[in-house]
SEDO-166070 format. One record per residue (C-alpha): residue number from 1; residue in three letters; x, y, z. Coordinates in Angstrom, 2 decimals. Layout:
<zavexs>
resi NUM	resn ALA	u X	v Y	w Z
...
</zavexs>
This chain:
<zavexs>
resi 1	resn UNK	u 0.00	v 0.00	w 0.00
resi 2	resn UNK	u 1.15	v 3.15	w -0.87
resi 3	resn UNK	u 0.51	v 6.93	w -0.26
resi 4	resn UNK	u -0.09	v 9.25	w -2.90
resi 5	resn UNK	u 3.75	v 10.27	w -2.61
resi 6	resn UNK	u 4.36	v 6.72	w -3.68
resi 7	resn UNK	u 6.18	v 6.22	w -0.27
resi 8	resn UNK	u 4.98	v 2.60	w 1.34
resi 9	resn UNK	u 4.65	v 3.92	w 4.99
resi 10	resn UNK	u 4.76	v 0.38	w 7.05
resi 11	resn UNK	u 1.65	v -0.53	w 9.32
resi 12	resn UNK	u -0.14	v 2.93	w 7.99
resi 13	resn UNK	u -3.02	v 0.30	w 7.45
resi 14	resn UNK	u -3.99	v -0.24	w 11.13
resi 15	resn UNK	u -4.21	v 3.43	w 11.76
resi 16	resn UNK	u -6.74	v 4.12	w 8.94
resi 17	resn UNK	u -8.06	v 0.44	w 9.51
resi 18	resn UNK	u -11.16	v 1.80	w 10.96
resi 19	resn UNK	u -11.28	v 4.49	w 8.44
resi 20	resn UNK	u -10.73	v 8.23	w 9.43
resi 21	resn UNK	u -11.33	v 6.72	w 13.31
resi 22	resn UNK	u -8.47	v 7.08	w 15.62
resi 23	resn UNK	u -7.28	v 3.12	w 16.87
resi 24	resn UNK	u -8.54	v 2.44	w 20.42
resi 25	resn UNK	u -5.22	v 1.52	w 22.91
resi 26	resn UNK	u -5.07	v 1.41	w 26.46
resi 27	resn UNK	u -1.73	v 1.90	w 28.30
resi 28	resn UNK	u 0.10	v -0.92	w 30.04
resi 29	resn UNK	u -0.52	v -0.03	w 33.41
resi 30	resn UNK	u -4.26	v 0.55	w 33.24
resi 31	resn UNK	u -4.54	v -3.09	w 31.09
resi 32	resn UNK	u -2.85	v -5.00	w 33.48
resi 33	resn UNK	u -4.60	v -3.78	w 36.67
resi 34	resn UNK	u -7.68	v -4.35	w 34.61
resi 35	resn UNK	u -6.79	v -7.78	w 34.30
resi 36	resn UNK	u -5.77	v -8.13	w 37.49
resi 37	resn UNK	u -9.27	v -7.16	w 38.61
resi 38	resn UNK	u -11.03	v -9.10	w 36.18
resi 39	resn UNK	u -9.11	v -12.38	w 37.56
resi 40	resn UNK	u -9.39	v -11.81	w 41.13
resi 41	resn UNK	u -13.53	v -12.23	w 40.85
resi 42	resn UNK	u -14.46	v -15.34	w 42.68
resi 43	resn UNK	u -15.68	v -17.50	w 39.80
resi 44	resn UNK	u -12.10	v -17.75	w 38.44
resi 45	resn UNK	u -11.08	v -18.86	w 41.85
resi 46	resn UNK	u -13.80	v -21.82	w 42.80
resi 47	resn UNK	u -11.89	v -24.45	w 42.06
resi 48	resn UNK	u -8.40	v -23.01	w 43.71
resi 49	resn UNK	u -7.21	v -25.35	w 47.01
resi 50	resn UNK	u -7.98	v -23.83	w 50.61
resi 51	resn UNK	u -4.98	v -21.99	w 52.68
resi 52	resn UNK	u -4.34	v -25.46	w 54.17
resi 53	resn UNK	u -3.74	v -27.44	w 51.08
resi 54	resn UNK	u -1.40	v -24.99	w 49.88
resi 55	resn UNK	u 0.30	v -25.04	w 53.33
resi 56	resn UNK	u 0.50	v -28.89	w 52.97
resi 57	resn UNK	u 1.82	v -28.58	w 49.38
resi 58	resn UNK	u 4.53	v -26.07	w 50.74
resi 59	resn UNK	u 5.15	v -28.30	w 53.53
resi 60	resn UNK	u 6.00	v -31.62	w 51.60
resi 61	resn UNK	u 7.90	v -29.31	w 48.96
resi 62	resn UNK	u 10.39	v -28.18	w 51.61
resi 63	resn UNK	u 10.46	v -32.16	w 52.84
resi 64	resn UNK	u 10.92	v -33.19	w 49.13
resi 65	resn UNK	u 13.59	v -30.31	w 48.99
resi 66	resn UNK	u 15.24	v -31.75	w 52.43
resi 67	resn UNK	u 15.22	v -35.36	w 51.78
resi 68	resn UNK	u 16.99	v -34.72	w 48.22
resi 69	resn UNK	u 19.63	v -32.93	w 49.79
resi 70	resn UNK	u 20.39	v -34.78	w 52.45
resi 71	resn UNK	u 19.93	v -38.07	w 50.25
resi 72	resn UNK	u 22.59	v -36.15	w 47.85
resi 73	resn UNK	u 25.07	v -35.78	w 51.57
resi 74	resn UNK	u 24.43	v -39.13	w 52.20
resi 75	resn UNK	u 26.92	v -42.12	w 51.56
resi 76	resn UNK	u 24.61	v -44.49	w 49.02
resi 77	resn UNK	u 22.27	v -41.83	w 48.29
resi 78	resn UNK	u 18.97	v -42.39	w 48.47
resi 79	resn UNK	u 19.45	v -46.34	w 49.86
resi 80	resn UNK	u 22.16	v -45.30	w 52.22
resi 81	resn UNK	u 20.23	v -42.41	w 53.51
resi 82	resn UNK	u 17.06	v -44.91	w 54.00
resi 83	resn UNK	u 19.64	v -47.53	w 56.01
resi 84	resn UNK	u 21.06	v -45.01	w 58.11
resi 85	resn UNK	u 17.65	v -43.56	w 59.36
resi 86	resn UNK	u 16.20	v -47.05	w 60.31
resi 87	resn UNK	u 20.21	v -47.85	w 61.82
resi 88	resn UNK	u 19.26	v -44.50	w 63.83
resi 89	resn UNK	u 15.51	v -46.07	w 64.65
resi 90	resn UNK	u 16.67	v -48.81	w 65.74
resi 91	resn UNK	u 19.29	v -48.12	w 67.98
resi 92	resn UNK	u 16.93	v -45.19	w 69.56
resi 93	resn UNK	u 13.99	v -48.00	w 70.13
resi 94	resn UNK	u 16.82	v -50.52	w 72.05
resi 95	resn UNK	u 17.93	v -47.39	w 74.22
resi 96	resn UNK	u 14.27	v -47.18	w 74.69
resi 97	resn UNK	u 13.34	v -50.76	w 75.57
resi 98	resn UNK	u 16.34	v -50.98	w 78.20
resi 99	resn UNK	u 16.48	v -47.79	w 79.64
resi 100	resn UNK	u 12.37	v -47.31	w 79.80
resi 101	resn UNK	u 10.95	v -44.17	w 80.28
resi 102	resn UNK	u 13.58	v -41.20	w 81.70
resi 103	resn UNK	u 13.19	v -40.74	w 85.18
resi 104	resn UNK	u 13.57	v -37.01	w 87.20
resi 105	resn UNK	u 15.56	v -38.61	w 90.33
resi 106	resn UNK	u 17.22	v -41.54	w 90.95
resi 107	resn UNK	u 15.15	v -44.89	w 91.89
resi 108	resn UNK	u 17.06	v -45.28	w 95.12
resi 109	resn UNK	u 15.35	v -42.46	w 96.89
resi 110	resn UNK	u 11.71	v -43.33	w 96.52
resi 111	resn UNK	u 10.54	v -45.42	w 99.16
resi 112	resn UNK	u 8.80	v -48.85	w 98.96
resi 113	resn UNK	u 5.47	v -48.17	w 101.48
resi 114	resn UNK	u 3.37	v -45.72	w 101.44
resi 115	resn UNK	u 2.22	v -43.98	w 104.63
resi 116	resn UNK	u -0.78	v -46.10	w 105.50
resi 117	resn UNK	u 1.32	v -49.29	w 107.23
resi 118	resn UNK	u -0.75	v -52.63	w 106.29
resi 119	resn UNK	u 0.17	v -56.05	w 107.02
resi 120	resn UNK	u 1.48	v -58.98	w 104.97
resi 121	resn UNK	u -1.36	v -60.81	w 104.31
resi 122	resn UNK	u -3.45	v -57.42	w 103.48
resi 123	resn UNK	u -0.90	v -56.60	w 100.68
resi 124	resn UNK	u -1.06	v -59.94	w 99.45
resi 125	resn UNK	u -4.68	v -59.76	w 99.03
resi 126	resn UNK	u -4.06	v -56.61	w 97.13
resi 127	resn UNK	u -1.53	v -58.43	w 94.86
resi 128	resn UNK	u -4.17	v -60.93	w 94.16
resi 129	resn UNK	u -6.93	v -58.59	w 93.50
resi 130	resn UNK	u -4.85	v -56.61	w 90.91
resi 131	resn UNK	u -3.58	v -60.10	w 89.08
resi 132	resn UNK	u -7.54	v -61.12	w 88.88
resi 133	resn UNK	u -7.95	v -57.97	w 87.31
resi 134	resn UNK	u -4.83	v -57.68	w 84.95
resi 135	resn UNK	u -3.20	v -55.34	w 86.67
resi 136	resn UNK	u -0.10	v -56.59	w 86.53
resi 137	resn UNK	u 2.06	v -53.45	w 87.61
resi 138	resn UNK	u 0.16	v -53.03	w 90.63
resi 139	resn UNK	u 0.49	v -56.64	w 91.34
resi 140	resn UNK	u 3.85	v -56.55	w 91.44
resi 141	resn UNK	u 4.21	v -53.62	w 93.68
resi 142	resn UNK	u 1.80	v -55.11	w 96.37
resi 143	resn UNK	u 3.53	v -58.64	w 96.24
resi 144	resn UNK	u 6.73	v -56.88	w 96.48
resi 145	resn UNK	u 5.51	v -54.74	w 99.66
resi 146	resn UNK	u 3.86	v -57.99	w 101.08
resi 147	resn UNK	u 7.40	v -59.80	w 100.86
resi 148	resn UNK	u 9.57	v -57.21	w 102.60
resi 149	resn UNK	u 6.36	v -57.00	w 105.11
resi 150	resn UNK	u 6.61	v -60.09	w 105.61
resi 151	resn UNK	u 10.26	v -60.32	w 106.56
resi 152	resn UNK	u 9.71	v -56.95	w 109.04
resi 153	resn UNK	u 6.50	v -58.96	w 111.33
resi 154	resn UNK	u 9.48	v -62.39	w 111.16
resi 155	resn UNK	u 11.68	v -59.66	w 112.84
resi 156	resn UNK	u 14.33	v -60.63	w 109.71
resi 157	resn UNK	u 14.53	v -56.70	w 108.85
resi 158	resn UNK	u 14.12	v -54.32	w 111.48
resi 159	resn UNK	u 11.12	v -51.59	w 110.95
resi 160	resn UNK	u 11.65	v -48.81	w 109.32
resi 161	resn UNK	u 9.68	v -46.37	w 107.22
resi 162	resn UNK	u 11.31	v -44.98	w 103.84
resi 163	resn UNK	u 12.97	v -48.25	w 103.06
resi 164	resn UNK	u 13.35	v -48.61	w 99.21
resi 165	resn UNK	u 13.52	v -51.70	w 97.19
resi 166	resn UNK	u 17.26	v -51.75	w 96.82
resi 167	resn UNK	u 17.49	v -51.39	w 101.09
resi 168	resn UNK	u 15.19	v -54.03	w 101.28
resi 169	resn UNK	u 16.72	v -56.69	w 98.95
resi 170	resn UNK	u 20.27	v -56.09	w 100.24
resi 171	resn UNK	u 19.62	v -56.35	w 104.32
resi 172	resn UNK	u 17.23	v -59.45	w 103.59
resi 173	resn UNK	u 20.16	v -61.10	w 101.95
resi 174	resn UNK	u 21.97	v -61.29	w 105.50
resi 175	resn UNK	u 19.57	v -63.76	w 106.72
resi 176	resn UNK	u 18.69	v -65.08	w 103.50
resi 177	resn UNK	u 21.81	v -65.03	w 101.46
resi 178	resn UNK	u 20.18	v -68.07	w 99.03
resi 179	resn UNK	u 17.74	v -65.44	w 97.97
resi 180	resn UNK	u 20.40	v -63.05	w 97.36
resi 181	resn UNK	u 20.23	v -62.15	w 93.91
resi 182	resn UNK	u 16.36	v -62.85	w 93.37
resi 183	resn UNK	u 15.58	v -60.39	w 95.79
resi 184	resn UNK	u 17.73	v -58.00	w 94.04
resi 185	resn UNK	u 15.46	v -58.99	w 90.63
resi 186	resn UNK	u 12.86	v -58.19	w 92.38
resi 187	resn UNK	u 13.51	v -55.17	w 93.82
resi 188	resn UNK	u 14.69	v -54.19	w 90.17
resi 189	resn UNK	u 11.30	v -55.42	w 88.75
resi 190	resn UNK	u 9.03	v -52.89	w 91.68
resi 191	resn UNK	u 11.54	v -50.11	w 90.38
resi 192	resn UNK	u 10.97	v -50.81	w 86.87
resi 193	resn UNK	u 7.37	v -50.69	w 86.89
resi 194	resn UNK	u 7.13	v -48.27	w 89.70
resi 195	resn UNK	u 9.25	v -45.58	w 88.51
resi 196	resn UNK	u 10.69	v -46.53	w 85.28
resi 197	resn UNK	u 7.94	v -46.57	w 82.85
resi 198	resn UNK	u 7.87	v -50.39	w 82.29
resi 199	resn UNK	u 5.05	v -52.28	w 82.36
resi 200	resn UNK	u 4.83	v -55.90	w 84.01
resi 201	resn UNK	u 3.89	v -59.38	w 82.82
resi 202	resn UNK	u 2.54	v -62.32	w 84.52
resi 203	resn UNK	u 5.82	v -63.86	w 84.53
resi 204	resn UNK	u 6.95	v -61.18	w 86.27
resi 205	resn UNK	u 4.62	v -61.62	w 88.80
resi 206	resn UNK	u 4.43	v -65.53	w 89.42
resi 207	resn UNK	u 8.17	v -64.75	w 89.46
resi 208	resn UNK	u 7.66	v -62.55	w 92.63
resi 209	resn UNK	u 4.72	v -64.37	w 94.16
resi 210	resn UNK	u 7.36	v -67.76	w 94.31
resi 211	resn UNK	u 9.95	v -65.94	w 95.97
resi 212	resn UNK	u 7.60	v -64.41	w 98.61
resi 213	resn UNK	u 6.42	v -67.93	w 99.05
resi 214	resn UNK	u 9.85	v -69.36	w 98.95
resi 215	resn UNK	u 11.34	v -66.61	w 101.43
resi 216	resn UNK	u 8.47	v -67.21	w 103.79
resi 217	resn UNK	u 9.58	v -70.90	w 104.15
resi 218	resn UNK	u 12.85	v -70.65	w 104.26
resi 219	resn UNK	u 14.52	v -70.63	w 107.75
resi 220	resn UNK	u 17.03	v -67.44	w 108.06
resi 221	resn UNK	u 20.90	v -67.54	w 108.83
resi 222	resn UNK	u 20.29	v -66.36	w 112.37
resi 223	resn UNK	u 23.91	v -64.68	w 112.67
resi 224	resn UNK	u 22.98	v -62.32	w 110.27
resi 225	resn UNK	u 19.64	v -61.27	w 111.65
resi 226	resn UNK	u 18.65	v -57.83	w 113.31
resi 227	resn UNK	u 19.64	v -57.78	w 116.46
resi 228	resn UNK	u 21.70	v -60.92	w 116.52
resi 229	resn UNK	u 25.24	v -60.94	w 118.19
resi 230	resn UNK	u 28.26	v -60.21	w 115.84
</zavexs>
């Protein structure tokens, strides 16, 4: 197309598309907040996922993100990273399973009774009571009180309140020295189920229940009795 100068004058065309009409052009600025307006209405936004998908979605990106890297660090990479976080499980659950639950103070310094005194036979029939029921942990601890008890009314260990376990195992293994180290077991066992987060078994209590039995039979090494002559 040409002019009548004979001069081709590029893109005159769109300017006289509309014939003597000026064009109709909107500036940048105006356009785009136009569109921005026009997109924020809530029909173009139904289908968009809630603040807490897009949290999720940001969340598992940064894990994705995480895991890559330190999958990249690791020895193996992917595989070896895998293997060394069960290794780290695993060793955390056996630390777990021998140590029990962490305790504020030391075992030794919580005492076996409690400040109503009963006798033998009464904890005994508590023991019983809880093992009808399933309580085993509570069984344990009354079978454990109705053995040391028991030794206090035979006069084997003198009375004396805020005894613990421990006390109690090692001065009845004077007079009982047989029953040394299963009175130490046991006094380990009311610990571990008193204060350390464990949680008893049966065995653990027909365990205990012998021993009482066994300890209340058995005739003491008199020279190592309370109150005996050194």
């Amino acid at each position: 197309m040409s002019t009548p100068g004979g001069v081709l004058r590029a893109g005159s065309w769109l300017t006289r598309a509309g014939g003597d009409e000026p064009p109709v052009t909107l500036p940048r600025d105006p356009a785009r907040e136009a569109a921005e307006h026009e997109l924020s209405k809530p029909a173009y936004h139904e289908n968009d996922p809630s603040w807490f998908m897009r949290a999720l979605n940001k969340f598992w990106e940064w894990i994705d993100r995480l895991f890559s890297a330190a999958s990249g660090a690791a020895p193996g990479g992917t595989v070896g990273l895998i293997v060394i976080v069960l290794a780290v499980i695993a060793v955390g659950a056996a630390f777990w399973w021998r140590l029990g639950t962490p305790r504020r103070s030391p075992t030794s310094t919580a005492p076996l009774f409690d400040d109503r005194p009963r006798s033998a036979a009464e904890h005994r029939a508590a023991a019983e009571s809880h093992a009808a029921q399933g309580h085993w942990n509570q069984a344990v601890q009354e079978r454990m009180r109705a053995l040391v008890r028991s030794l206090e009314e035979r006069a084997l260990l003198d009375p004396r309140p805020g005894r613990t376990a421990h006390e109690a195992a090692a001065e009845a293994a004077r007079p009982l020295p047989g029953h040394a180290d299963r009175l130490r077991t046991a006094a380990h066992d009311f610990d571990d189920v008193t204060y350390g987060g464990r949680t008893a078994t049966p065995e653990t209590y027909q365990r205990l229940t012998a021993l009482d039995t066994e300890v209340e039979r058995t005739s003491p090494s008199l020279a190592a009795a309370p109150g005996a002559p050194r």
